[in-house]
C-alpha positions as CSV (number, residue, x, y, z in Angstrom):
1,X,-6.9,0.6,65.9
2,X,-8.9,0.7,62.6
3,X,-5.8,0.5,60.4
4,X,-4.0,-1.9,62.7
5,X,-6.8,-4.5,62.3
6,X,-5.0,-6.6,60.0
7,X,-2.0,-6.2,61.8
8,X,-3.7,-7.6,64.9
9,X,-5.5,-10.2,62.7
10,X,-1.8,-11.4,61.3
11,X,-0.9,-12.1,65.0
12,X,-4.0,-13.8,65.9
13,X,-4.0,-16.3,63.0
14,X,-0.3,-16.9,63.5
15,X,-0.8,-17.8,66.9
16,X,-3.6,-19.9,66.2
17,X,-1.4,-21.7,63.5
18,X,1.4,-22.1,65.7
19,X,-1.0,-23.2,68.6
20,X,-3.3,-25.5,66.7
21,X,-0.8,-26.5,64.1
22,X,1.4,-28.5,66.9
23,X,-1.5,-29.8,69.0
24,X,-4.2,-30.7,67.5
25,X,-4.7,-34.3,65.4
26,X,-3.5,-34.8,62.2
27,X,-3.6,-37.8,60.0
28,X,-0.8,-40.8,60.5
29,X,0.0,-41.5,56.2
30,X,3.1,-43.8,56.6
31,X,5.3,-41.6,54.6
32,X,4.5,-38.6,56.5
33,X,3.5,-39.2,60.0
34,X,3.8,-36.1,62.4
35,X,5.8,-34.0,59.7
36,X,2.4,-33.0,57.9
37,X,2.1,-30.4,60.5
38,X,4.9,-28.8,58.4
39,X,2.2,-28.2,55.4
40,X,1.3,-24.6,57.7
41,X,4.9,-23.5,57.6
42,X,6.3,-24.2,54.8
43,X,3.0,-24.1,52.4
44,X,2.2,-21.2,53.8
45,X,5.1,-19.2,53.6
46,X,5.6,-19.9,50.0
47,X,1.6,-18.4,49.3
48,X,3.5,-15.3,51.5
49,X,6.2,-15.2,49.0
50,X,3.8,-15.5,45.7
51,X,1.7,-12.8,46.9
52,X,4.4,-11.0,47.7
53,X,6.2,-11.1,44.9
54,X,2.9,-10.4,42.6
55,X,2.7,-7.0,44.6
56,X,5.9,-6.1,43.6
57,X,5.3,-6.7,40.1
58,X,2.3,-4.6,40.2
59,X,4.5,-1.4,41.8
60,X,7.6,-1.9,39.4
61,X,4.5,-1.3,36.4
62,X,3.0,1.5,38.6
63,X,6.7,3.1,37.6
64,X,6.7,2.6,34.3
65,X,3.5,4.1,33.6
66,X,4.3,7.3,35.6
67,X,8.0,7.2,37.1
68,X,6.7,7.6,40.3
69,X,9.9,7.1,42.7
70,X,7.8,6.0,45.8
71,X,6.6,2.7,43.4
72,X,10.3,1.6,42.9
73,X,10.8,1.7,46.8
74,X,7.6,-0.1,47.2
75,X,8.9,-3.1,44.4
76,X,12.4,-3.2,45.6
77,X,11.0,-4.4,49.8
78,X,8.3,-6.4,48.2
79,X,10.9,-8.5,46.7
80,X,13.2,-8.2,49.3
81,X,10.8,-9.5,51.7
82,X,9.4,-12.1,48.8
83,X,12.7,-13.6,48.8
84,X,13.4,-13.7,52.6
85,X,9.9,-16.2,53.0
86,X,10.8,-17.7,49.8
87,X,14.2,-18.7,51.8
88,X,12.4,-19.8,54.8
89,X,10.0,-21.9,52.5
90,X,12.8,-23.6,50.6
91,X,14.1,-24.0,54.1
92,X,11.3,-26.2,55.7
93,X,10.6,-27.9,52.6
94,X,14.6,-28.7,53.0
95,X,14.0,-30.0,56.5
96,X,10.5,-31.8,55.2
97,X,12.7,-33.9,52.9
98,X,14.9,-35.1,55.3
99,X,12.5,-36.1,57.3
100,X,11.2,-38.5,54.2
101,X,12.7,-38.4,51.3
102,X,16.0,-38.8,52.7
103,X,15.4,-40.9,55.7
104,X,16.6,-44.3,55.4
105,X,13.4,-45.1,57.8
106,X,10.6,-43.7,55.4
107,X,8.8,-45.6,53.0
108,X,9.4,-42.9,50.6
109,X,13.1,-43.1,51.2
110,X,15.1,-41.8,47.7
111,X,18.7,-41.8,47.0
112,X,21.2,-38.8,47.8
113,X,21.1,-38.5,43.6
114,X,17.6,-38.6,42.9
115,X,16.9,-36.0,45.9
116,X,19.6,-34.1,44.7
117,X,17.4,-34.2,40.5
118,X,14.5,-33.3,42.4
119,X,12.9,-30.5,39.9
120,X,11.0,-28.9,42.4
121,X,14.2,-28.0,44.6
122,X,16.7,-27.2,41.6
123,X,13.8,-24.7,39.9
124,X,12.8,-23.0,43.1
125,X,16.4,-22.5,43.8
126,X,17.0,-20.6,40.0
127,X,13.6,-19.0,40.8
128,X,15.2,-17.2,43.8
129,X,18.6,-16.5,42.3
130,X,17.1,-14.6,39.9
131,X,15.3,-12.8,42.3
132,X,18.5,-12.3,44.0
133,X,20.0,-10.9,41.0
134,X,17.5,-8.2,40.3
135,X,18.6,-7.0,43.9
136,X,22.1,-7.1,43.0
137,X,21.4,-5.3,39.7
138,X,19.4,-2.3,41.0
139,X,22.1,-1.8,43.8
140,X,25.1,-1.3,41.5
141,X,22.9,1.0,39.7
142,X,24.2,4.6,40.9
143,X,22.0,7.5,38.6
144,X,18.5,6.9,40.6
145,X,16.0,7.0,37.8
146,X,18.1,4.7,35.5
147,X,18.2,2.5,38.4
148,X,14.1,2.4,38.8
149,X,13.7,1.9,35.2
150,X,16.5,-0.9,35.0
151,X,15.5,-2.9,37.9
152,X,10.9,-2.7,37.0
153,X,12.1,-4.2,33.7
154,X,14.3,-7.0,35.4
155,X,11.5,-7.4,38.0
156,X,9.1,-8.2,35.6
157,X,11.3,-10.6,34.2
158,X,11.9,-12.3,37.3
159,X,8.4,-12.6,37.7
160,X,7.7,-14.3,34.5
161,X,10.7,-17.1,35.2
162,X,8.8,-18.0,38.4
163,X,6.3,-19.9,36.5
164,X,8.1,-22.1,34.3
165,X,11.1,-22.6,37.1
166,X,8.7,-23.2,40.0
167,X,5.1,-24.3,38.4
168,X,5.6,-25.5,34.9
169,X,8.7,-27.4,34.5
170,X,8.4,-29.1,37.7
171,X,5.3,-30.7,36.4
172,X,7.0,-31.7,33.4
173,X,9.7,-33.7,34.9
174,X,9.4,-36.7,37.3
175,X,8.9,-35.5,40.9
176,X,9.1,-36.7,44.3
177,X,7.2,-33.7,45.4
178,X,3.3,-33.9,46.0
179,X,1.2,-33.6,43.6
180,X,4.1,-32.6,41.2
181,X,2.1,-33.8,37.9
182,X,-1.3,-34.1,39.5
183,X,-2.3,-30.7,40.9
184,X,-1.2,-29.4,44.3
185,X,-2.4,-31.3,47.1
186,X,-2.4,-28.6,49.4
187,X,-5.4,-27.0,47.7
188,X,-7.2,-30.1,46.3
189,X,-9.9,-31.1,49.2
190,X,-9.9,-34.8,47.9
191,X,-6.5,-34.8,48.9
192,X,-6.0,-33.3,52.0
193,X,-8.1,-34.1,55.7
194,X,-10.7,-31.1,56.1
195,X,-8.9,-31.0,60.0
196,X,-5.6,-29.3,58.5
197,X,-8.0,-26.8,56.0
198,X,-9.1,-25.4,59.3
199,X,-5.4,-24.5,60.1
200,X,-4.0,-24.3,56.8
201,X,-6.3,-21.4,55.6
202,X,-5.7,-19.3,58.5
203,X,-1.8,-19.9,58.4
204,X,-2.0,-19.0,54.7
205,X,-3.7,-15.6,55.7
206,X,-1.4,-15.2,58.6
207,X,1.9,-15.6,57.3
208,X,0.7,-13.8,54.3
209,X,-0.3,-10.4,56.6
210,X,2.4,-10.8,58.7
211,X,5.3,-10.3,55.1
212,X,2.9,-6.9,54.3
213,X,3.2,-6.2,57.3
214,X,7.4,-6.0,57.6
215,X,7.6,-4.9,53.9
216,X,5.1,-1.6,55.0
217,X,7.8,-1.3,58.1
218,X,11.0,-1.5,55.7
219,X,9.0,0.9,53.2
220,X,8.4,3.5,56.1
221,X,12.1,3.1,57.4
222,X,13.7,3.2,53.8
223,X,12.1,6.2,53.3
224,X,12.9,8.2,55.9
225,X,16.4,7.2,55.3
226,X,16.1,8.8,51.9
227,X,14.5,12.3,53.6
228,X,17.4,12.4,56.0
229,X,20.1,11.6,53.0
230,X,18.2,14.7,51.3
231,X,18.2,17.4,54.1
């Protein structure tokens, strides 16, 4: 029970997120209406993806500095699981858009071409490519320790293109996506109604426990698959 806390804790706040995210009030802007409520899912799961994706980096340097084995396996699920929220975040902010952007109905209604130049979805979409890549990469890689070398490098990498692709360029450019040149709104009180902080923290936490949680599960099945290949 003492090491499961956070496990229990993960499925508490996502309950709570799910629960309280759909039912209780949220505030009626004209552009957005009842789709704020996606601000828990979508927001939230690309903090998941961040976090994990920062973890990874930290095990794919772990290797470098002592070619410890059990550190590449640990980088490799981090960003395998990074990537799978990163999907589901690009997903629901894909489903956000055409709820307002690309409704014909909503105020904030763009064109098919300016939605399609949107910086924010063209970066995030390289951002994750080259994520992708890196697991491409390390699985044509055969010789095992020329493989965890190969891919911590590329990892690294990666890592550093998620700023400019995701954080910086996006601000640079015009952007229909909140707070694109102005901060993000999501973390700025003056811009967000202290109702959805009560949610929005909590799903940040939850969604966040609940990819360490399937990474840890992947890392334990992965390597027992790797005991059985060597008996």
């Amino acid at each position: 029970m003492r090491r499961s806390w956070w496990k229990i804790a993960s499925a508490l706040l996502l309950i709570y997120t799910f629960v309280c995210g759909l039912l209780l009030d949220v505030p009626h802007l004209p552009a957005l209406e009842e789709t704020i409520r996606n601000l828990y899912f979508h927001v939230g799961m690309w903090f998941c993806m961040m976090t994990l994706f920062i973890i990874s980096l930290v095990n794919s340097i772990r290797y470098l500095r002592n070619f410890n084995l059990k550190y590449d396996i640990y980088a490799r699920q981090y960003a395998t699981v990074g990537i799978i929220f990163g999907l589901l975040g690009y997903f629901t902010g894909a489903i956000w858009m055409s709820y307002t952007w690309a409704d014909p109905n909503n105020p904030s209604f763009q064109s098919f071409s300016a939605v399609a130049r949107e910086p924010k979805l063209i970066g995030t979409a390289i951002a994750l490519l080259i994520y992708f890549a890196y697991l491409i990469l390390r699985d044509s890689i055969t010789d095992i320790d020329k493989r965890a070398r190969i891919s911590a490098v590329y990892n690294i990498f990666a890592f550093a293109m998620l700023f400019p692709t995701i954080w910086i360029v996006p601000r640079l450019l015009p952007s229909l996506h909140p707070g694109g040149q102005s901060g993000n709104p999501a973390l700025d009180t003056r811009d967000i109604d202290p109702r959805m902080l009560m949610v929005f923290y909590p799903a940040v936490v939850g969604w966040t426990l609940l990819g360490v949680w399937i990474t840890t599960l992947k890392i334990r099945i992965n390597i027992l698959k790797e005991k059985k290949m060597m008996q």
